[in-house]
DRENDO-1510 file (C-alpha; in Angstrom, 1 decimal, always signed):
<recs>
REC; n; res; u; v; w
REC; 1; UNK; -31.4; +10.1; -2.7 .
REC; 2; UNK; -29.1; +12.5; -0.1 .
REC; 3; UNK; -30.2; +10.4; +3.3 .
REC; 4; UNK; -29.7; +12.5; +6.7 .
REC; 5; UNK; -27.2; +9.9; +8.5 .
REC; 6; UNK; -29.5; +9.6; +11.5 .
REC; 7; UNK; -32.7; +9.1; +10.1 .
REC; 8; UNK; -32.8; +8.4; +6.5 .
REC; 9; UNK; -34.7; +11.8; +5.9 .
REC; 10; UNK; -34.1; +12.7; +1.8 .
REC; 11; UNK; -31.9; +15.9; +2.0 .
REC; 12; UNK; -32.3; +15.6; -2.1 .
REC; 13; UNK; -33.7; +19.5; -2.2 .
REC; 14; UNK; -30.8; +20.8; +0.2 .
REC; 15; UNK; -28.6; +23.3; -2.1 .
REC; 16; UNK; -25.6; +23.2; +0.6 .
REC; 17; UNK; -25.3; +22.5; +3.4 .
REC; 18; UNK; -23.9; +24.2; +6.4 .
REC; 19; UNK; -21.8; +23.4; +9.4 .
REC; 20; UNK; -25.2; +24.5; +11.9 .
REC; 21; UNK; -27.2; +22.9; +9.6 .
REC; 22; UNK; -29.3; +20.6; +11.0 .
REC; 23; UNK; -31.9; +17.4; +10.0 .
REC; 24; UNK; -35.5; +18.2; +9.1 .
REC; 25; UNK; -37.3; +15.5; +10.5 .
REC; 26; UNK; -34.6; +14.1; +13.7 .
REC; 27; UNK; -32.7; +17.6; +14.2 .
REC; 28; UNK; -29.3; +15.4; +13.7 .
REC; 29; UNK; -26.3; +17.6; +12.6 .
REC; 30; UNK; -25.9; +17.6; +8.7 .
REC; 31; UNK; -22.3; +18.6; +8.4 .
REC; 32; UNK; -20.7; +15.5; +9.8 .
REC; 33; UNK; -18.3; +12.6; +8.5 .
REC; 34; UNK; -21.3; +10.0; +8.1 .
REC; 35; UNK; -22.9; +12.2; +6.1 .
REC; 36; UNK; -20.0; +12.6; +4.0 .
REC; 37; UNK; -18.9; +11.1; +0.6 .
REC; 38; UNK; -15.4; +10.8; +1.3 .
REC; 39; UNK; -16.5; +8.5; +5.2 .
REC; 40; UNK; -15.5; +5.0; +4.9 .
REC; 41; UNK; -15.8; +3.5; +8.3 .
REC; 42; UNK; -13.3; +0.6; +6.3 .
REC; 43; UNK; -10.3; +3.3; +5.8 .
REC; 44; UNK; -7.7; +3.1; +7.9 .
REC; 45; UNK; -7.2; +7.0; +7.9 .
REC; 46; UNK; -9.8; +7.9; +10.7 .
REC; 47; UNK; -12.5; +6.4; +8.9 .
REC; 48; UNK; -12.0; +9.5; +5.8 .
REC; 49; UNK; -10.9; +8.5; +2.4 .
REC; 50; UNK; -9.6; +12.4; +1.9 .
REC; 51; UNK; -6.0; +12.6; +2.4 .
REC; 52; UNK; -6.2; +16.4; +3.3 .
REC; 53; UNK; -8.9; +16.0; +5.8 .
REC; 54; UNK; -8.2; +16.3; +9.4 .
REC; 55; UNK; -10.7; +13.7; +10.9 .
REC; 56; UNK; -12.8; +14.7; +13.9 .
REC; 57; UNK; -12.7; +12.4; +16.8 .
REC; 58; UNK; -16.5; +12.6; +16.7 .
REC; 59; UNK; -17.9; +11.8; +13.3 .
REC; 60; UNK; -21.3; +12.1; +14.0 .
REC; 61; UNK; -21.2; +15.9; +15.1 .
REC; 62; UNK; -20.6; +19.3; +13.3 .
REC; 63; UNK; -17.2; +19.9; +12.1 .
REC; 64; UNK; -16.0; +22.5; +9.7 .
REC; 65; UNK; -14.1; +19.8; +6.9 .
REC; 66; UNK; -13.7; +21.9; +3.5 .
REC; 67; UNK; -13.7; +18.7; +1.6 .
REC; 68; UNK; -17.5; +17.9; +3.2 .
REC; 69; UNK; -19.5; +16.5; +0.0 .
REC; 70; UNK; -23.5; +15.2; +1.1 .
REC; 71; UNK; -23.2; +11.7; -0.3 .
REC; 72; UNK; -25.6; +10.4; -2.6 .
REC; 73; UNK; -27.1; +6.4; -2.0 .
REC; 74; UNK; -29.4; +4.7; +0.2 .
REC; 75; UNK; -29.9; +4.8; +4.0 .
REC; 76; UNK; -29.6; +1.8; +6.6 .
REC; 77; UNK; -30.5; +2.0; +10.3 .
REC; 78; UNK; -26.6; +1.6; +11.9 .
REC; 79; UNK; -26.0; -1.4; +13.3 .
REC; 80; UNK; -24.7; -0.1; +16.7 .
REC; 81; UNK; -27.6; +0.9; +17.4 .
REC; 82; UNK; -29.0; -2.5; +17.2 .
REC; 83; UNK; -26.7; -3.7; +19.1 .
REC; 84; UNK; -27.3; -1.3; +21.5 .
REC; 85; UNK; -30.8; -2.3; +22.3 .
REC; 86; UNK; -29.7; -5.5; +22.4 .
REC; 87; UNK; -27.6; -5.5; +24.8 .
REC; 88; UNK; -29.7; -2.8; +27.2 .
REC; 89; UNK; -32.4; -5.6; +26.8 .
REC; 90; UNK; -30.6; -8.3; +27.9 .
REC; 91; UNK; -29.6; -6.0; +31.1 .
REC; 92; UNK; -33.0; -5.3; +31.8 .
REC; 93; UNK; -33.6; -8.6; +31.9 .
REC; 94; UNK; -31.0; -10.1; +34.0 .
REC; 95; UNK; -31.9; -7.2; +36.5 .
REC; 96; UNK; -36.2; -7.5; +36.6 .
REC; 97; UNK; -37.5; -8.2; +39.7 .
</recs>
């Protein structure tokens, strides 16, 4: 499975992917860092595990790497996301009337 980075959509039938290209099903740009194989939000290198790679300060929009590979695994909601919510929750709740 190729999962879009936003929405888990399977870009499995996608022959290549461009830097306009965008998500199916969420409209999420395809040719960013999270959708990547060489992102590892562990590496100490901007998050890229390419050497060559000039990392983008934004790495979940369009950027025009020439070492951009779709990766290949499963897909998990992010976790900031979550926390997020969360957090806009408990704001919602200290301010209700």
């Amino acid at each position: 499975m190729k999962p879009c980075h936003a929405c888990g959509y399977d870009l499995s039938d996608t022959r290549l992917i461009g830097r306009r290209d965008t998500c199916l099903s969420c409209g999420a740009d395809l040719h960013v860092c999270a959708n990547c194989t060489a992102f590892d939000p562990t590496a100490w290198r901007g998050q890229c595990r390419e050497p060559q790679a000039e990392p983008p300060s934004d790495k979940n929009a369009a950027n025009a790497c020439d070492w951009f590979t779709l990766r290949v695994g499963s897909w998990e909601p992010k976790a900031q996301d979550d926390a997020a919510a969360k957090a806009r929750a408990a704001l919602e709740a200290i301010f209700k009337k």
